[in-house]
C-alpha positions as YAML, in Angstrom:
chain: A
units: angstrom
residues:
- id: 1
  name: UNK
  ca: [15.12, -2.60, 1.42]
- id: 2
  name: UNK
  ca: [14.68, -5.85, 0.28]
- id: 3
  name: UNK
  ca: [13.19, -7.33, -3.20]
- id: 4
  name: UNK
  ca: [10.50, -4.25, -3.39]
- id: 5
  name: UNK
  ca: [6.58, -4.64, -3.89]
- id: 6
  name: UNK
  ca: [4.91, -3.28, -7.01]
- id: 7
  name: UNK
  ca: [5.43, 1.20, -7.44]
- id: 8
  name: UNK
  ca: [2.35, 3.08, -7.59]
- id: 9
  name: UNK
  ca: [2.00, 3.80, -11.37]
- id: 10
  name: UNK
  ca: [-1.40, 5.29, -11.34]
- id: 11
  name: UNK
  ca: [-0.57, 8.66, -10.25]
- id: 12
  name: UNK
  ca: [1.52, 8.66, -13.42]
- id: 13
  name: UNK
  ca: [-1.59, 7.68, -15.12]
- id: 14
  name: UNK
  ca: [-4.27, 9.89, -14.14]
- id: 15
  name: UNK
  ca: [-2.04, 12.89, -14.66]
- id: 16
  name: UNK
  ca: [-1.72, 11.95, -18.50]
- id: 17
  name: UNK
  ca: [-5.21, 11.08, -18.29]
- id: 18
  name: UNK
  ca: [-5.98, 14.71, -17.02]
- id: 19
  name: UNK
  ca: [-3.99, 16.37, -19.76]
- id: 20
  name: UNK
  ca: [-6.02, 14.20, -21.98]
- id: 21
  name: UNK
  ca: [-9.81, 15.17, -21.19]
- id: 22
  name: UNK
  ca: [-8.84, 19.01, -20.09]
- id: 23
  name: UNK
  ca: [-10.67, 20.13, -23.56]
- id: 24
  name: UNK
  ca: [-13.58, 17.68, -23.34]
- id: 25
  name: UNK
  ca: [-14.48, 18.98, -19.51]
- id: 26
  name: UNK
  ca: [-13.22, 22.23, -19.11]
- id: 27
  name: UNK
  ca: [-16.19, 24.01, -19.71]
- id: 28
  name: UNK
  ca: [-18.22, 21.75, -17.84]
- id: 29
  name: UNK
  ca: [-15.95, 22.27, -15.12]
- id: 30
  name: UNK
  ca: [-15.96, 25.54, -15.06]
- id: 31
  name: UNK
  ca: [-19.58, 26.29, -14.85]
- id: 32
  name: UNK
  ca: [-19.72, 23.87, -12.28]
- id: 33
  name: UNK
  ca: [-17.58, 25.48, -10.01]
- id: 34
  name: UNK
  ca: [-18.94, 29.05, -10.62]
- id: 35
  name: UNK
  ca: [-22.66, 27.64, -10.14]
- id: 36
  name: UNK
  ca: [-23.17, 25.08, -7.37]
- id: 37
  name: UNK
  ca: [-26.72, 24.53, -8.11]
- id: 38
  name: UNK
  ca: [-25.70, 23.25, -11.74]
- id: 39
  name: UNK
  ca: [-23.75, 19.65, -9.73]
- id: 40
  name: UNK
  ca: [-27.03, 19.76, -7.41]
- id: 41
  name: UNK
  ca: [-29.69, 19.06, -10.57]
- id: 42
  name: UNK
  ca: [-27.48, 15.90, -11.54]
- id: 43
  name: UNK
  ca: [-28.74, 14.43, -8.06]
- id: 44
  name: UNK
  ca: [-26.98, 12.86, -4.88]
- id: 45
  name: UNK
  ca: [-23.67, 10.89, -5.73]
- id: 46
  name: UNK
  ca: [-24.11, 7.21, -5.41]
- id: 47
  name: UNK
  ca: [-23.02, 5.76, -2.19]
- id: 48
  name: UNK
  ca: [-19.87, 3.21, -3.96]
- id: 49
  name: UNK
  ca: [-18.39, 4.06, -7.21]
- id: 50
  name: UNK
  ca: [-17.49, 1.14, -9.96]
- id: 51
  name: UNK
  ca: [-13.79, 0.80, -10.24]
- id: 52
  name: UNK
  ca: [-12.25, -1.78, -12.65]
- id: 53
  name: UNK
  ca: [-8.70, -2.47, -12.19]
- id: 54
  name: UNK
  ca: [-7.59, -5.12, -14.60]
- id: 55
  name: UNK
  ca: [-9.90, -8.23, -15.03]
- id: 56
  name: UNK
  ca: [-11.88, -7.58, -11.89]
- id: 57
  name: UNK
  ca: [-14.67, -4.92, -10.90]
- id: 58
  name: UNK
  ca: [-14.47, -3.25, -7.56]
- id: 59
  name: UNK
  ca: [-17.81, -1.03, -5.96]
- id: 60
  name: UNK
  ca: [-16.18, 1.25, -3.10]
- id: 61
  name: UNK
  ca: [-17.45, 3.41, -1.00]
- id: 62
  name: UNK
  ca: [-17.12, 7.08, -2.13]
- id: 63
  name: UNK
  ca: [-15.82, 8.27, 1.58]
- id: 64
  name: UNK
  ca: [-12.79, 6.28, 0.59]
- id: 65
  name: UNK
  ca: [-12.42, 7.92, -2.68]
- id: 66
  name: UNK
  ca: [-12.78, 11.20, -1.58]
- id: 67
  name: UNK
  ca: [-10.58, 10.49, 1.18]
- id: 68
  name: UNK
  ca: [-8.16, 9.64, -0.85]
- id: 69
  name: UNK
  ca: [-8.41, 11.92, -3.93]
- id: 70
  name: UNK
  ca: [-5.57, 14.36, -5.06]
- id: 71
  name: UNK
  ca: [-7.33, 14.66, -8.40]
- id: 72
  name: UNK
  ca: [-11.29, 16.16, -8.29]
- id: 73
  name: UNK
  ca: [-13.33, 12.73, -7.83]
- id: 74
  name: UNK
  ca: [-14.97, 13.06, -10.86]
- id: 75
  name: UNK
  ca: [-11.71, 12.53, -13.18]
- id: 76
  name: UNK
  ca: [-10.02, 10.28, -11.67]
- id: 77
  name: UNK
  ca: [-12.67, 7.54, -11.05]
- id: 78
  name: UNK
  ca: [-15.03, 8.50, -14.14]
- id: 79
  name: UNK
  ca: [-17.80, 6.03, -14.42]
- id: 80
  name: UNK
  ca: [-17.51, 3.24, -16.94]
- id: 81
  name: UNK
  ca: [-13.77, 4.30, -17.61]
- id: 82
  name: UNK
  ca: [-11.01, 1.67, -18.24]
- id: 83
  name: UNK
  ca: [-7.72, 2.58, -19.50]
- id: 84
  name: UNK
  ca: [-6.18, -0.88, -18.67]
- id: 85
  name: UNK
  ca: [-5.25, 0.54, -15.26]
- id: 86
  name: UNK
  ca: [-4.27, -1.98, -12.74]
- id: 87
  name: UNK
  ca: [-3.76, -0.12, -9.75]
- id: 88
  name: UNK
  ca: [-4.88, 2.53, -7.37]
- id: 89
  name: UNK
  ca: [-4.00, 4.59, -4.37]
- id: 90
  name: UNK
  ca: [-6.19, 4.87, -1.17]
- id: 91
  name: UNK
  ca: [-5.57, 6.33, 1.78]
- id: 92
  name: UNK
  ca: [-6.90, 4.83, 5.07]
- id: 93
  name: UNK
  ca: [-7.49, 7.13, 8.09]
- id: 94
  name: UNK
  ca: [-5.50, 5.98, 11.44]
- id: 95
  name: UNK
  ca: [-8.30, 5.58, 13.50]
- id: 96
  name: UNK
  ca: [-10.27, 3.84, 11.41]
- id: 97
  name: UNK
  ca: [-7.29, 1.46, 11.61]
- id: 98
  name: UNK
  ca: [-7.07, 1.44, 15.25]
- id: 99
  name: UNK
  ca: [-10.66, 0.37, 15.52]
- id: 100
  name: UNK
  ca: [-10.12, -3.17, 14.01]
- id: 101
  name: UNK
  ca: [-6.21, -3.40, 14.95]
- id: 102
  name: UNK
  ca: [-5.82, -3.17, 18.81]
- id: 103
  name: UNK
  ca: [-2.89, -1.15, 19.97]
- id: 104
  name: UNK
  ca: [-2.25, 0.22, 16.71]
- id: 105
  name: UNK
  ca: [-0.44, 3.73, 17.44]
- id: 106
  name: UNK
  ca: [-2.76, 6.85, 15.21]
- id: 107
  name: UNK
  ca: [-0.59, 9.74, 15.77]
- id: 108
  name: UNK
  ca: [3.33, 10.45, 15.89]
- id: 109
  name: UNK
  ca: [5.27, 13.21, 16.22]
- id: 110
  name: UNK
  ca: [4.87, 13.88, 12.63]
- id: 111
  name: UNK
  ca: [1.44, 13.85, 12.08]
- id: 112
  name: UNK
  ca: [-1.75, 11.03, 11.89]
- id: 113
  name: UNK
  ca: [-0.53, 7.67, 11.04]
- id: 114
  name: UNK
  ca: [-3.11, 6.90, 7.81]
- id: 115
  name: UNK
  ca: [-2.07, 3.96, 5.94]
- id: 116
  name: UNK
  ca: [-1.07, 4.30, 2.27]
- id: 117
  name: UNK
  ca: [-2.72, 1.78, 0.12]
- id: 118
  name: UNK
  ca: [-1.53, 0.72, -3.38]
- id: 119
  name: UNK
  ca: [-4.27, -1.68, -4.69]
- id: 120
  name: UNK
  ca: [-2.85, -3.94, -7.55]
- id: 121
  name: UNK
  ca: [-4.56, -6.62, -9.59]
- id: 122
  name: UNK
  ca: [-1.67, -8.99, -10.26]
- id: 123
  name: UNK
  ca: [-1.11, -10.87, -13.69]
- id: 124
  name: UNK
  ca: [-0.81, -15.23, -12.32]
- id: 125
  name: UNK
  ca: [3.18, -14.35, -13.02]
- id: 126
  name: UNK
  ca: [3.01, -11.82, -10.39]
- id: 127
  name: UNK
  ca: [0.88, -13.59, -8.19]
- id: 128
  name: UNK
  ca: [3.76, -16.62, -8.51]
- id: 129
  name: UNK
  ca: [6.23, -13.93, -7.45]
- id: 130
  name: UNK
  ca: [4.59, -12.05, -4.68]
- id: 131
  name: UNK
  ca: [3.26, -15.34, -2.86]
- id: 132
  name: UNK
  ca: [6.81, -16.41, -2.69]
- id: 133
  name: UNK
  ca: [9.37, -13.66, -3.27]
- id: 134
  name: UNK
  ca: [12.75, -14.29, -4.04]
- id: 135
  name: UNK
  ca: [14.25, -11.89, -1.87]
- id: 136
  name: UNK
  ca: [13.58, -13.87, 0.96]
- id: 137
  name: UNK
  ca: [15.24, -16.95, -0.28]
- id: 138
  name: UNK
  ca: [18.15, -14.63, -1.17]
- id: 139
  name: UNK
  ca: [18.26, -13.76, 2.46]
- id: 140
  name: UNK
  ca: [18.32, -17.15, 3.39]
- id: 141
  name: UNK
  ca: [20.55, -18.90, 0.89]
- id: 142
  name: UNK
  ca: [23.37, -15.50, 0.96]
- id: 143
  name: UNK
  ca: [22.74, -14.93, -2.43]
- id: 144
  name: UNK
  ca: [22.16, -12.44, -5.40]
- id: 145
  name: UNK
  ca: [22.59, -8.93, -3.15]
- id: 146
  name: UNK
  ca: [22.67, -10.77, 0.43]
- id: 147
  name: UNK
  ca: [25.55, -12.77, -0.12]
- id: 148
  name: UNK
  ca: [27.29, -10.28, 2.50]
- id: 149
  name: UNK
  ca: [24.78, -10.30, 4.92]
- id: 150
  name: UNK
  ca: [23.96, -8.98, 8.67]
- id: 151
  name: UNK
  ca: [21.66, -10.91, 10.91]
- id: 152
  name: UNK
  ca: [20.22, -9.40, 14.15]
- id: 153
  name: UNK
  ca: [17.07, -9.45, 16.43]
- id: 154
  name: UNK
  ca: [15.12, -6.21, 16.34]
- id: 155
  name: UNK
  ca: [14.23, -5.26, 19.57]
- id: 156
  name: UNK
  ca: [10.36, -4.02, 19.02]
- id: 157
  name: UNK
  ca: [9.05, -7.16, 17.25]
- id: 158
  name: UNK
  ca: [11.48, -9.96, 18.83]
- id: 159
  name: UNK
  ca: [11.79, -10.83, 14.66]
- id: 160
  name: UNK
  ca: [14.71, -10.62, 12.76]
- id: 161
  name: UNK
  ca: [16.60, -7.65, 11.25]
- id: 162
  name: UNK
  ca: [18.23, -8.72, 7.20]
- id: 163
  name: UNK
  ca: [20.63, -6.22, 6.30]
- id: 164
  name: UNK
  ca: [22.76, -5.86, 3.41]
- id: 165
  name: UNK
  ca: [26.00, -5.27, 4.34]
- id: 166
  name: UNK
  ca: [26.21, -2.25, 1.91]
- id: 167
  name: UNK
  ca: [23.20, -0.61, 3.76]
- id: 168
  name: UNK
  ca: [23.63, -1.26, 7.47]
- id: 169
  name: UNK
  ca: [22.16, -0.39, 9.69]
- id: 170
  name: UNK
  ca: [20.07, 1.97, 7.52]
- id: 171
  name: UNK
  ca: [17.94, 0.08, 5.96]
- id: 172
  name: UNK
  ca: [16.54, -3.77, 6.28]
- id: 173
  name: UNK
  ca: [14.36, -6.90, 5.76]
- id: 174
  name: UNK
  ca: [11.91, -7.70, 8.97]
- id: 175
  name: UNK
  ca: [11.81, -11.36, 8.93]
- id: 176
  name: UNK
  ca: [9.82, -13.69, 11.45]
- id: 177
  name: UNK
  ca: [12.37, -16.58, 11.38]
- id: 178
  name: UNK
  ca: [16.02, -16.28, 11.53]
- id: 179
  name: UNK
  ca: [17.59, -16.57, 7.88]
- id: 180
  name: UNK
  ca: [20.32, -19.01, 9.49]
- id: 181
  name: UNK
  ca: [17.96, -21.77, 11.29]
- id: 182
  name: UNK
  ca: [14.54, -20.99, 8.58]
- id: 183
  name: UNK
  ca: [11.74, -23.37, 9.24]
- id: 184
  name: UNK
  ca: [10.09, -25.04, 6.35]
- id: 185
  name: UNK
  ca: [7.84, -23.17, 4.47]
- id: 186
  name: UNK
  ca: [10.06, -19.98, 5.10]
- id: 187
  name: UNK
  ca: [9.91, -18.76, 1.30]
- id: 188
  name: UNK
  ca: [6.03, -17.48, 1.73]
- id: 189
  name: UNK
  ca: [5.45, -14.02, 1.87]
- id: 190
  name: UNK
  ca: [3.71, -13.68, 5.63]
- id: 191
  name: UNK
  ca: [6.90, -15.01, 6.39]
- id: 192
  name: UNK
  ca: [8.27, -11.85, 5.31]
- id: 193
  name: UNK
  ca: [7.31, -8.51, 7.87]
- id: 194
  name: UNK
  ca: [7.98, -5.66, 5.79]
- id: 195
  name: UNK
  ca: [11.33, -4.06, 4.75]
- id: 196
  name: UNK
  ca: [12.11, -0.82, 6.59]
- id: 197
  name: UNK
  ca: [14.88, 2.52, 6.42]
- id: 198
  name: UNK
  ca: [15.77, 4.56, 8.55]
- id: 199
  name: UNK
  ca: [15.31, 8.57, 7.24]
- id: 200
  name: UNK
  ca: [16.05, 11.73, 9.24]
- id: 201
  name: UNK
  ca: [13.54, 13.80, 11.03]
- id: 202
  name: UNK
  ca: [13.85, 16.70, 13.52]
- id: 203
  name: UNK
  ca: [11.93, 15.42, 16.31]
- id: 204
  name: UNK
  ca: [12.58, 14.46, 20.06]
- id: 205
  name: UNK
  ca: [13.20, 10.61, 19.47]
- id: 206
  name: UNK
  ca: [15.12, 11.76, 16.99]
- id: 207
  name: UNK
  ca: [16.04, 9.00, 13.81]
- id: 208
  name: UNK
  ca: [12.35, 6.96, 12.84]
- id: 209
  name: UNK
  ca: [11.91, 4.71, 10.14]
- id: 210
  name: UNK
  ca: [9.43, 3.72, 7.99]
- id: 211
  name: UNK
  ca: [8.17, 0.30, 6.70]
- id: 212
  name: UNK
  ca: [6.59, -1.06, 3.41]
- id: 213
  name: UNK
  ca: [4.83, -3.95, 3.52]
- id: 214
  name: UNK
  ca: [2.01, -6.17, 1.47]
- id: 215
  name: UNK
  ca: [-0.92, -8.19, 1.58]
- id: 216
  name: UNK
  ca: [-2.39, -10.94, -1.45]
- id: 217
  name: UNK
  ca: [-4.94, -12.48, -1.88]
- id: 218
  name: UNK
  ca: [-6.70, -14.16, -4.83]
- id: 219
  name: UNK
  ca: [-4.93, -11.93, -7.31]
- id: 220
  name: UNK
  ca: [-5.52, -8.71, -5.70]
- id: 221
  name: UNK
  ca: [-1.71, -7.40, -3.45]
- id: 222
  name: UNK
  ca: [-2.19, -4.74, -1.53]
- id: 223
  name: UNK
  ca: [0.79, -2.94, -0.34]
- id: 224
  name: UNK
  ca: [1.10, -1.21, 2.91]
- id: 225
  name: UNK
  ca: [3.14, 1.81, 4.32]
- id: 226
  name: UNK
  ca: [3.22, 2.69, 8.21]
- id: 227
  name: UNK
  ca: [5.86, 3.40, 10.68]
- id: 228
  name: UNK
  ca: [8.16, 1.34, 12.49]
- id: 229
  name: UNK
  ca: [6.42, 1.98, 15.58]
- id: 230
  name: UNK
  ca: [3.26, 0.32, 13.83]
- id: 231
  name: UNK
  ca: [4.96, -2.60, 12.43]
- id: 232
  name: UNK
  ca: [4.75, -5.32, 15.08]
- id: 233
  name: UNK
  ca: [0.66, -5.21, 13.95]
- id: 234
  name: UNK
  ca: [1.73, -6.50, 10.39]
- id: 235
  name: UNK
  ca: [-0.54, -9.49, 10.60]
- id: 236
  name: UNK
  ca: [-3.43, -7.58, 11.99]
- id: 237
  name: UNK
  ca: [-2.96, -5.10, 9.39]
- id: 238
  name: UNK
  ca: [-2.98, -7.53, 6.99]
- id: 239
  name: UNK
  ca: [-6.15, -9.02, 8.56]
- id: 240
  name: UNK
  ca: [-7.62, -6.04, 8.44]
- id: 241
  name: UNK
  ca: [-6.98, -4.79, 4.97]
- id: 242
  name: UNK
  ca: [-8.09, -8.63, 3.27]
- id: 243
  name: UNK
  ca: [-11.41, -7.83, 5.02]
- id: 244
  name: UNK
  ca: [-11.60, -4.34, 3.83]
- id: 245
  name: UNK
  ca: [-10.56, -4.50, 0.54]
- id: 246
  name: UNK
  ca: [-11.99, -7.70, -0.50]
- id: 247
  name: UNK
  ca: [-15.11, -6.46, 0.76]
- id: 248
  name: UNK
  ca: [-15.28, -4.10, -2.27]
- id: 249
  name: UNK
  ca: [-14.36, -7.11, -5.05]
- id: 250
  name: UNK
  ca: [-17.52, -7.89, -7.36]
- id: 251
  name: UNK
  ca: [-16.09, -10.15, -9.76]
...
């Protein structure tokens, strides 16, 4: 794909972060587990939990961290913790998505289309370099890795397919301009669609793809994963995730 959003480093994180505090809570654990009544006489959870991600504070709601959580709740959001994190995954059920973005597709032949969230606080460097991303001027200017390039319409969006040369027609940029007449203004990111690749599954449409995409605002990026079928509601999406996510922001 093309110039590629920010990894998801956390996971990375929490597991060292595990290692770390097995002594301190393993007991507590334990008991726990064996006796439900002992997590009962600490009281209902509260209904948001306070996450700080770099220099701002979020409160969300703890259906979306449970939701989301490959590591027991309780360790990976611990309150009052900051280990100079500065991002997070989520996980965003389908039809929750589908209620705010019409036509939005919940279910393939895979399995539930969720959306994969990777919540970032952004230094101002990054935000500089995610509000206008140099990949796209690559694209347009045939340079860096696009100086052999391959221009072509896609046929579900009526946008434009960027391929590398290399990497056609496996994997490319979804642009809303063509790269060979771009309007002014072309170098911002909702400019930019996502970047997609095709990957092999057994099914009975056979080849699908998948597509990576981002959101930013303030300096909080949000990066996106959903299938190609999906795509062509990349501005809705977006939309929809400013609203969600930035509903959560306290500072």
């Amino acid at each position: 794909m093309g110039g590629k959003p920010v990894e998801w480093p956390m996971v990375f994180r929490l597991r060292r972060l595990a290692i770390g505090l097995t002594g301190l809570f393993g007991i507590w654990a334990a008991v726990a587990s064996l006796d439900p009544a002992a997590a009962r006489e600490s009281g209902p959870a509260p209904q948001t939990e306070e996450v700080r991600l770099g220099d701002r504070i979020f409160h969300i709601p703890n259906t979306y961290l449970e939701k989301s959580s490959h590591i027991t709740a309780w360790l990976r959001w611990m309150p009052g913790l900051d280990d100079g994190s500065r991002s997070m995954l989520m996980e965003i059920d389908a039809d929750e998505v589908a209620a705010s973005v019409q036509g939005y597709i919940t279910r393939n032949l895979i399995g539930k289309e969720n959306i994969n969230l990777n919540i970032t606080v952004l230094t101002p460097i990054e935000v500089e370099r995610y509000t206008y991303p140099s990949w796209v001027r690559e694209i347009v200017t045939k340079t860096e890795s696009y100086k052999r390039r391959i221009i072509e319409p896609d046929p579900g969006t009526g946008y434009f397919r960027a391929y590398r040369e290399i990497e056609y027609d496996r994997s490319w940029d979804l642009l809303k301009f063509d790269p060979d007449n771009p309007p002014q203004g072309y170098g911002h990111f909702s400019n930019w669609v996502a970047g997609c690749r095709k990957y092999h599954a057994t099914t009975a449409t056979g080849v699908l793809a998948g597509c990576s995409s981002y959101t930013l605002f303030d300096n909080i990026y949000v990066h996106f994963r959903v299938r190609e079928e999906n795509i062509h509601h990349a501005d809705a999406i977006r939309v929809f995730l400013e609203k969600l996510v930035g509903g959560w922001v306290v500072k």
